[in-house]
N, C-alpha and C positions, 0 to 999 in steps of 0.2 A: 504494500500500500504506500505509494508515492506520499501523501501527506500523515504521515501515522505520528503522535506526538510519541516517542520513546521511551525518556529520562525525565526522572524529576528536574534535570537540570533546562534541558526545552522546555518544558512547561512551564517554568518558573518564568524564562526569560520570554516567552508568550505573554502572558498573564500577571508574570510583577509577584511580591509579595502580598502577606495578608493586610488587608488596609489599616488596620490598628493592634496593636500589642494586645487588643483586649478579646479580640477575635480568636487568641492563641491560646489566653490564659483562661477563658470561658468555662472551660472545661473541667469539672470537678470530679473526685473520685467518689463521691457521698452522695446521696442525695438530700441537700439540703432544705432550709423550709421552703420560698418559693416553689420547687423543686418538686416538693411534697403537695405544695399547696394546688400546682396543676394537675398531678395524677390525680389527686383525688379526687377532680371534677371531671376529670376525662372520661367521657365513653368509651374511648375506641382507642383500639394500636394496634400495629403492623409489628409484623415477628418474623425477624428475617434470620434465617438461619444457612447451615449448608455440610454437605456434608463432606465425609473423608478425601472424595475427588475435586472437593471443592466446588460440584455444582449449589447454585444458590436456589433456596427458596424464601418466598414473602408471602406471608399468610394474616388474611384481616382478622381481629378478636375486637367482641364488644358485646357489652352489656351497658347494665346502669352504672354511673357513676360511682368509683368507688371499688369497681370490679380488681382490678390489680391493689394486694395488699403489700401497705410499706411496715414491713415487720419491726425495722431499724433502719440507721441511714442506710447501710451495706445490703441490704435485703429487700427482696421484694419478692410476692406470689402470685402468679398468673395462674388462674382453672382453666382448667381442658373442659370444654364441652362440647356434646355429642357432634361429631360429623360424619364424616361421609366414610369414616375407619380407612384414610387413605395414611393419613401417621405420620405424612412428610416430616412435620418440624419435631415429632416427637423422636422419629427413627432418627433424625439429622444429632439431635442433641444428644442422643443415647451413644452415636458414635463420635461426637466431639463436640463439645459443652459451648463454642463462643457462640454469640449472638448479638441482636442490637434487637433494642424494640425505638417505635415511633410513634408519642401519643400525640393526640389531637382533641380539640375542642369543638364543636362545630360555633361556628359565627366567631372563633377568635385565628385570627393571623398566624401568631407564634402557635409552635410547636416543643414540643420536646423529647431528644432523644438519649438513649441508656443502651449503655455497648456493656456487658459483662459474659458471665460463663450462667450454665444451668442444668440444675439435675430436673429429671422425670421422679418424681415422688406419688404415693400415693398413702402419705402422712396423715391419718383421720383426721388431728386437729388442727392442721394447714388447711384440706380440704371443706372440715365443717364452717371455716371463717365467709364460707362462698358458698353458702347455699342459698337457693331463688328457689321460691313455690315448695320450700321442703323437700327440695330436690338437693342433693349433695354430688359435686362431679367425682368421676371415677378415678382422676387423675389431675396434677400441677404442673404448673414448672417452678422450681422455685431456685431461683436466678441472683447470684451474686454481681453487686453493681463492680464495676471498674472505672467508669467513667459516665458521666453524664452531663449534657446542657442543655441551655433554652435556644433554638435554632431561629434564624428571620423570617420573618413574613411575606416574601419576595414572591417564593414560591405560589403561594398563597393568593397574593396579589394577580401575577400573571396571568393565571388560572381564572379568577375570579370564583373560587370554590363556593365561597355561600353565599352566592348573588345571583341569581336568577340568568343569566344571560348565557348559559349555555345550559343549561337544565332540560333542557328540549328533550322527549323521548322517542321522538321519532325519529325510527329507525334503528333504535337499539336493538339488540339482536335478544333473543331470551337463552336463559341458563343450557335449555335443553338444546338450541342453536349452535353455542358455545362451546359443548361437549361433543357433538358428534359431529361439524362440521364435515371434518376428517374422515366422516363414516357412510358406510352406505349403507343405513338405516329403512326398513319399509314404514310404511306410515303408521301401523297398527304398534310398534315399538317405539318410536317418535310419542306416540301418544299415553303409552306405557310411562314413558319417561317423564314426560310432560306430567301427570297423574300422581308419581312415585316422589318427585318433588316437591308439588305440591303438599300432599301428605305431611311429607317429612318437617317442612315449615311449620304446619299442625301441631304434629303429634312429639315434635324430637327438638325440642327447643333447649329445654332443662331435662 
């Protein structure tokens, strides 16, 4: 690839350094109280893992606010609930423990992300900290922090995420679309599919 950026040292001199000292030093090992203060109101975060060969996976998690428990600053617990028993991030973390998560707020800018290590547990009283509807998950992660910050709003911005101007659904493809593409499905299976997830929205939530 004729334009391929190679070395940290290209990149740099593309790009320049970090625009302020504080950009660098952002970066904590703990999770502090602001720090605290947005997971706990977070819905939602991305769990990106990967495994031995180093292929990567990202995988959406959310509940109510409150969902990821900050045990200590070093500490936090993520519940596994029901899916689809495909295991990605759990097989990924059983064979090599790093990871990063990415929480988010809807209607705020900033972000924040948490790079550490994580075991697969199935600790009762980690577990019982996360029960919905008297439902208890069958599994955690429960993830030692390394590092953590509050990330800008840029992203955020460009995108226009919680602003209506791209919100459009027309033409988004559906679940069962998305999965079988690839496939040369008859319609009577199509519609299996179609049905089978539906369902599972239902009945397999908690």
């Amino acid at each position: 690839m004729t334009h391929e950026i190679k070395t940290k040292k290209a990149l740099r001199e593309l790009l320049g350094d970090p625009v302020h000292e504080l950009v660098v030093v952002k970066t904590t090992p703990v999770i502090t109280a602001p720090l605290r203060r947005y997971i706990e109101r977070s819905p939602f975060v991305c769990l990106a893992t990967y495994d031995i060969d180093g292929n990567c996976d990202l995988s959406p998690r959310g509940d109510p606010p409150g969902f990821v428990k900050i045990l200590d600053e070093k500490t936090v617990f993520l519940p596994e609930r029901p899916g689809n028993k495909r295991l990605d991030s759990a097989i990924n973390i059983i064979q090599q423990p790093h990871l990063s998560l990415l929480f988010m707020i809807p209607g705020t800018l900033e972000t924040v992300r948490v790079n550490g290590t994580g075991v697969m547990t199935t600790d009762p009283e980690l577990l019982s900290l996360c029960a919905v509807n008297g439902k208890i998950p069958e599994l955690g992660i429960l993830i030692t922090v390394g590092e953590a910050l509050g990330h800008c709003s840029k992203a955020l911005r460009r995108s226009k995420l919680w602003e209506s101007d791209y919100a459009s659904q027309d033409g988004v493809p559906s679940l069962t679309e998305l999965m079988t593409g690839h496939l040369n499905l008859d319609t009577a299976l199509i519609a299996e599919l179609d049905e089978g997830i539906d369902n599972d929205v239902l009945t397999r939530m908690y």
